[in-house]
Steps between C-alpha positions, in 0.01 A plus 500: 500500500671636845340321764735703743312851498749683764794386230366635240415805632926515573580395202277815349664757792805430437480505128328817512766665722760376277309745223456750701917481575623519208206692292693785346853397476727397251744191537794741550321687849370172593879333504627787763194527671612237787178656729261313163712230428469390888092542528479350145693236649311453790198503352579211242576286796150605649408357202717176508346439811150518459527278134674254725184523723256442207295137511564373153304206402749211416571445112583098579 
C-alpha cells in the first residue's frame, strides 16, 4: 500500500497525461511529433520522481 498519498496522486497525473498525449496517434505521428515526445518525456520523469519518493516497506 502507498503510504505516500501526494506520490501517488503524481504517479496517477502524470500517467494520465501521458494518455491523454498520445491518445489518438499512431507510432509513425508520435516519432515526428517532437512537441509529444518532449511532454511524454517529461511526464515519465514526473513519474520517476515521485516512485523515487514512495515509502516502501523494506523486503530484508
Amino acid at each position: 500500500m502507498w503510504t505516500d498519498n501526494g506520490s501517488a496522486l503524481d504517479i496517477l497525473n502524470a500517467a494520465l497525461r501521458i494518455r491523454e498525449f498520445v491518445v489518438g496517434l499512431t507510432r509513425a505521428q508520435f516519432d515526428t511529433d517532437l512537441r509529444t515526445q518532449s511532454a511524454v518525456l517529461h511526464h515519465i520523469i514526473i513519474l520517476g520522481e515521485a516512485v523515487k519518493r514512495l515509502a516502501i516497506p523494506s523486503m530484508f
